[in-house]
C-alpha positions as CSV (number, residue, x, y, z in Angstrom):
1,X,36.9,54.5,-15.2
2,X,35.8,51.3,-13.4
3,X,31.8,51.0,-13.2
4,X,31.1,48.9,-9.9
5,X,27.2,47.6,-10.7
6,X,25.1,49.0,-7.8
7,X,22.1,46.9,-7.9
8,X,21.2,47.2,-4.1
9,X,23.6,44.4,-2.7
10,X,26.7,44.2,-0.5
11,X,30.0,44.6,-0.7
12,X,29.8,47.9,-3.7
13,X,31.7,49.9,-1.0
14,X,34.9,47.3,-0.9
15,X,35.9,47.4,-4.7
16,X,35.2,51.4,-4.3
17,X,37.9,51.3,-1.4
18,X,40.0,49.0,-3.1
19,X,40.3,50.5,-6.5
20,X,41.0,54.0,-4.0
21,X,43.9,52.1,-2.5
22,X,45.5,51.1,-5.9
23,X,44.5,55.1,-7.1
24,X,42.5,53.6,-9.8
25,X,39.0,56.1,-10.8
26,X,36.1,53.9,-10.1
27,X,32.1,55.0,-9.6
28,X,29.0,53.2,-8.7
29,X,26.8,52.4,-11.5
30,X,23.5,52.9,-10.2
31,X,21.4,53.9,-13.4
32,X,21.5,53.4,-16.9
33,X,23.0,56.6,-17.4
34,X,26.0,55.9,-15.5
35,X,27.1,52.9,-18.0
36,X,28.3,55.6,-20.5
37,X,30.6,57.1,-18.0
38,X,32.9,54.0,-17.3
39,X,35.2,51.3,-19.6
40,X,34.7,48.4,-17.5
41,X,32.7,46.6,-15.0
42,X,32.6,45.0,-11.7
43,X,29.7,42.8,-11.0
44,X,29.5,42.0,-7.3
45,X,27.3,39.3,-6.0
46,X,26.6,37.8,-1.9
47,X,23.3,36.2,-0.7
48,X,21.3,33.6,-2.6
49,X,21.6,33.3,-6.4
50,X,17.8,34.2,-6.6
51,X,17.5,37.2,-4.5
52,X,20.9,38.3,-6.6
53,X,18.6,37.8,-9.8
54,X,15.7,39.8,-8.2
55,X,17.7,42.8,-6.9
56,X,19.2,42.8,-10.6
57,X,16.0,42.8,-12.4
58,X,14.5,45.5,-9.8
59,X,17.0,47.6,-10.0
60,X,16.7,48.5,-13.8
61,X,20.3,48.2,-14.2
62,X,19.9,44.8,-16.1
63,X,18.4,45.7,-20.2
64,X,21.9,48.3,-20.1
65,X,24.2,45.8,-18.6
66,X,23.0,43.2,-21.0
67,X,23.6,45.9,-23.5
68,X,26.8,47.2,-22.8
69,X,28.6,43.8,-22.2
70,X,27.0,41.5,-24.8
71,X,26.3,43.8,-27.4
72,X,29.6,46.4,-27.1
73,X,31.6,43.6,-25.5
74,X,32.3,45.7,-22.4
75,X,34.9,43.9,-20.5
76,X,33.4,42.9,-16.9
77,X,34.3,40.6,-14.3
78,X,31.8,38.9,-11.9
79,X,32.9,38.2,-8.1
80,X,31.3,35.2,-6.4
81,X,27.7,35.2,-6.8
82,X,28.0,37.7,-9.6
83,X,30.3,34.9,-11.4
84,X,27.4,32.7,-10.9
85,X,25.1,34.7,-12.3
86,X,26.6,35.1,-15.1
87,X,25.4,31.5,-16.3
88,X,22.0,30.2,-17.0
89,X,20.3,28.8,-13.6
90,X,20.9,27.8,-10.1
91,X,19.9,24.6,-8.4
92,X,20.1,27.3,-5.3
93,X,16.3,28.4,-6.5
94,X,14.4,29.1,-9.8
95,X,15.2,32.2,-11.1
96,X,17.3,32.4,-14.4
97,X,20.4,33.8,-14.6
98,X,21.8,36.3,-17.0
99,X,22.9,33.5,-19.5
100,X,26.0,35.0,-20.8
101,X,27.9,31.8,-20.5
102,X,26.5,28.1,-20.6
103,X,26.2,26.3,-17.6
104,X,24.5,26.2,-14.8
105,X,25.6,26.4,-10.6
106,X,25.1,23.4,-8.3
107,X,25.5,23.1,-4.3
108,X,29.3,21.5,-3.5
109,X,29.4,17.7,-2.8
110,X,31.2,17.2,0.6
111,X,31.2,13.9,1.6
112,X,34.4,14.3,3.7
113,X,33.0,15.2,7.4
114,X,35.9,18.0,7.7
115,X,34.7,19.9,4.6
116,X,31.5,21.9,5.7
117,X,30.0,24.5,3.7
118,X,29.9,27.3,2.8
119,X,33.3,27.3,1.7
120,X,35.0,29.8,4.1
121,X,38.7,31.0,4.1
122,X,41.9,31.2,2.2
123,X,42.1,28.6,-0.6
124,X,44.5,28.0,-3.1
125,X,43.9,28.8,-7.2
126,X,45.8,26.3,-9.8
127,X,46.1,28.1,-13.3
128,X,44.5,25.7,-15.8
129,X,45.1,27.4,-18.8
130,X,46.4,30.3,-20.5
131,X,44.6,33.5,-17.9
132,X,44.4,37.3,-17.9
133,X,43.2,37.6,-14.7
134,X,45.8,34.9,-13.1
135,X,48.8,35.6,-14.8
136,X,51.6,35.7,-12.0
137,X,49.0,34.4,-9.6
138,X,49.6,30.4,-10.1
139,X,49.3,28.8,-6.4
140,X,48.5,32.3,-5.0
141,X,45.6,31.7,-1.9
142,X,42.2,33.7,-2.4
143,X,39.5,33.9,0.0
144,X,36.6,32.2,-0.8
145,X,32.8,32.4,1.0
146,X,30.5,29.9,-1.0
147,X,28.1,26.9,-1.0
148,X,27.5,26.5,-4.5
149,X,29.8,26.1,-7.5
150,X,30.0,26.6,-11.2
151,X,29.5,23.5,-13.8
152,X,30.0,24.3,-17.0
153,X,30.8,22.1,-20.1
154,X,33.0,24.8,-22.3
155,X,36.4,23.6,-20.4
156,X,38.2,26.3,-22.6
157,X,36.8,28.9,-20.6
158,X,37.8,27.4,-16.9
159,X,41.1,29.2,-16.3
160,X,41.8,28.5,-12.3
161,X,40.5,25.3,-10.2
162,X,40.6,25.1,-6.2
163,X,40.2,21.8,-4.2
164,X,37.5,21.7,-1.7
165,X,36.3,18.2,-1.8
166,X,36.3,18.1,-5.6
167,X,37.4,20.8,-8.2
168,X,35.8,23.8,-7.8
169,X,35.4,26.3,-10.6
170,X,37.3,29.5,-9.2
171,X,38.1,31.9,-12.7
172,X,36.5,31.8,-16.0
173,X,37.0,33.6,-18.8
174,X,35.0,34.3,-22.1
175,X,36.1,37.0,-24.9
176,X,35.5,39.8,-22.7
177,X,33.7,38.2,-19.9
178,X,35.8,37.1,-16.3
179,X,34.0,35.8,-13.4
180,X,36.5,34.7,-9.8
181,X,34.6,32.7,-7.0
182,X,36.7,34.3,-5.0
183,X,36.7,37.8,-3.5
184,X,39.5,39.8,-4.8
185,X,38.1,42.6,-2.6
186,X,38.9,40.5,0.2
187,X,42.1,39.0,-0.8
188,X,44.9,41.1,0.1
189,X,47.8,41.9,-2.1
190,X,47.2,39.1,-4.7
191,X,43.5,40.3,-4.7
192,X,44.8,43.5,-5.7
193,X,47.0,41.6,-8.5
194,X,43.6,40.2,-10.2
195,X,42.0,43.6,-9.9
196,X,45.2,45.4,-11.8
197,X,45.1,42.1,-14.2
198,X,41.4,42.8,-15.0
199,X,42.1,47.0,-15.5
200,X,45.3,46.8,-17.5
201,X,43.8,44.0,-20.2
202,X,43.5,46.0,-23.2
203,X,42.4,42.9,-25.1
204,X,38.9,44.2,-25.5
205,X,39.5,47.7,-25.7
């Protein structure tokens, strides 16, 4: 069972219809409760890296999730700003993030005139290293909706780069942790392809 973290923002409903699509059981995790009920999780994220942080910590949801992935290495993937969040901080606002992985999030340099943020549209992914969640994917286009990008100094863990301006930071992976700055949810049939990547790694099992 897929656990989809319902912490009060967008987009839950999407990865619910998705995972329907591909016939694969998924639930909203809405309380702690529900944690115990599912084998992975889905960590959606939209908006502004601090409200993200504040729905999170209002919800309840975050001593379990904290829990479940760092201390039983649950295997869980953050999407967009739930990838973000899964590093320390934000120069977006002020509110920490969940820390799991080091580095931080900064707003995208664009000083081409063309390149205007946020980030909108289909975008290409290059593999940069060895990748669960890309594997068969190398080239394939993603849609992307972002201002902000992730900086992080473990290069090990950046397993996908896109070119929008600079390099952006568009999968990672950590042990048991994935994040995509992309929407899979959003991304068609390759989408789908990270989604099936993510369910059928039993890696972590």
């Amino acid at each position: 069972m897929i656990g989809v973290v319902d912490y009060g923002i967008g987009n839950v409903a999407a990865f619910l219809r998705a995972f329907g699509q591909m016939g694969v059981p998924s639930m909203r995790v809405t309380s702690p409760e529900d944690f115990d009920q599912v084998g992975k999780l889905i960590l959606p994220g939209v908006g502004a890296f601090d409200w993200a942080m504040n729905k999170l910590d209002s919800s309840g949801l975050r001593p379990k999730l904290n829990e479940y992935v760092q201390d039983r290495a649950m295997p869980v993937l953050g999407v967009c700003v739930g990838m973000q969040m899964l590093f320390h901080q934000s120069s977006e606002g002020s509110v920490l993030g969940l820390g799991w992985l080091e580095g931080s999030v900064t707003r995208i340099a664009t000083d081409q005139e063309e390149l205007r943020l946020p980030h909108m549209g289909w975008n290409t992914v290059q593999v940069t290293g060895e990748s669960t969640l890309l594997e068969g994917l190398d080239g394939h286009e993603f849609y992307f909706l972002h201002s902000y990008s992730v900086q992080t100094p473990n290069i090990d863990q950046i397993k996908g780069l896109t070119i929008y301006g600079g390099e952006i930071v568009s999968v990672i992976e950590k042990g048991s942790i994935y994040g995509t700055q992309f929407h899979p949810e959003k991304s068609h049939q390759s989408g789908c392809k990270i989604l099936e990547n993510f369910i059928l790694d039993t890696s972590h099992a």
